[in-house]
N, C-alpha and C positions, 0 to 999 in steps of 0.2 A: 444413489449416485450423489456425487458428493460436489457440489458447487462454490466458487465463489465469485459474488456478482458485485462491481465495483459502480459508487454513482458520487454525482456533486462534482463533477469538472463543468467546464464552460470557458467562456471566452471572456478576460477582464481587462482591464488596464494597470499598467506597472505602478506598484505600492498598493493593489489592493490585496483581498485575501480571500481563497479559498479552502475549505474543509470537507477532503474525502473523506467517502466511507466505503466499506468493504465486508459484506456482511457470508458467513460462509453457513453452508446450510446440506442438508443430507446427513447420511447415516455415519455420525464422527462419534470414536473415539474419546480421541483427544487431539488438541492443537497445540502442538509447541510454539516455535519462536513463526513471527507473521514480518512482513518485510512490504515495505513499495521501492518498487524500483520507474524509471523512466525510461523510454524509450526516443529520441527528438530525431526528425529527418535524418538520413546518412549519419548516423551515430550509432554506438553498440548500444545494447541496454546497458545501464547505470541505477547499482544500488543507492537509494533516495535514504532511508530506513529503515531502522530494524528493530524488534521487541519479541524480547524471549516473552515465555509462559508466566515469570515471575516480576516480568515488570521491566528489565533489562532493556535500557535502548541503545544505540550508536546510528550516527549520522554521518552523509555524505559530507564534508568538510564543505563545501560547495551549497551548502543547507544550515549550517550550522546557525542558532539565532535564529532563524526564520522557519524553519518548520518544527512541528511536536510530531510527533508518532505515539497516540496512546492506546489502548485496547478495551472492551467490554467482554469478560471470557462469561458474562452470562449470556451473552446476546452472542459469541463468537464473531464480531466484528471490531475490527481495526480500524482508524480513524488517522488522516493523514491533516493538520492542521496547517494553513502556508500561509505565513502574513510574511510582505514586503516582497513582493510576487516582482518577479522581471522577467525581460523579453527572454533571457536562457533557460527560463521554468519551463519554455514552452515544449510539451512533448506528451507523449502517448505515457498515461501512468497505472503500470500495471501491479497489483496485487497478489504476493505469493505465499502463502501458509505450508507448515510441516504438519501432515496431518497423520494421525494413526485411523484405520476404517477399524470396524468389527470383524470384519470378514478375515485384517492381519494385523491384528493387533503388535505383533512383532516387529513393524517394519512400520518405518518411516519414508513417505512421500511426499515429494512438492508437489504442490497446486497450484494452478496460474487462474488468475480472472481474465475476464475478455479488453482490457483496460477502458480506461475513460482518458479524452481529449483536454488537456489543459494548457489554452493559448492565453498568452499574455501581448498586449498591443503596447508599442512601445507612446 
């Protein structure tokens, strides 16, 4: 069964910085492109960023400058880094990878993590 378990959110104050992680784990394949997206009260979810398998990122415009999106593909975890943190970061931030399993290796699936809570105090 194939997981991914997201940690390092918390409660801060605006200008500081936190750095998720998102470590995925079970019987993989392969991972293509890995992504965080956010979730905030009465809001849709919102792609935060993205990184293909080769290194490829792009960013919420609304992120830009303030957050990195990097990966470790020996550890298969994603790393969400967030300096200059403000009261609109504040949201549910979820974790989602393209994974291939063993069992189909032909087909490509998304994976959601359970997300992690990241409030900012103004």
């Amino acid at each position: 069964q194939v997981q991914l378990v997201e940690s390092g959110g918390g409660l801060v104050q605006a200008g500081e910085s936190l750095r998720l992680s998102c470590a995925a784990s079970g019987s993989i394949f392969r991972i293509n492109a890995m992504r965080w997206y956010r979730q905030a009260p009465g809001k849709q979810r919102e792609l935060v960023a993205g990184i293909t398998s080769g290194g490829t990122t792009n960013y919420a415009d609304s992120v830009k400058g303030r957050f990195t999106i990097s990966r470790d593909n020996a550890e298969n975890t994603v790393y969400l880094q967030m300096y200059g943190l403000k009261p609109e970061d504040t949201a549910v931030y979820y974790c989602n990878a393209e994974m291939q399993v063993p069992a189909f290796i032909s087909t490509t699936r998304a994976y959601w993590g359970q997300g992690t809570q990241v409030t900012v105090s103004s």
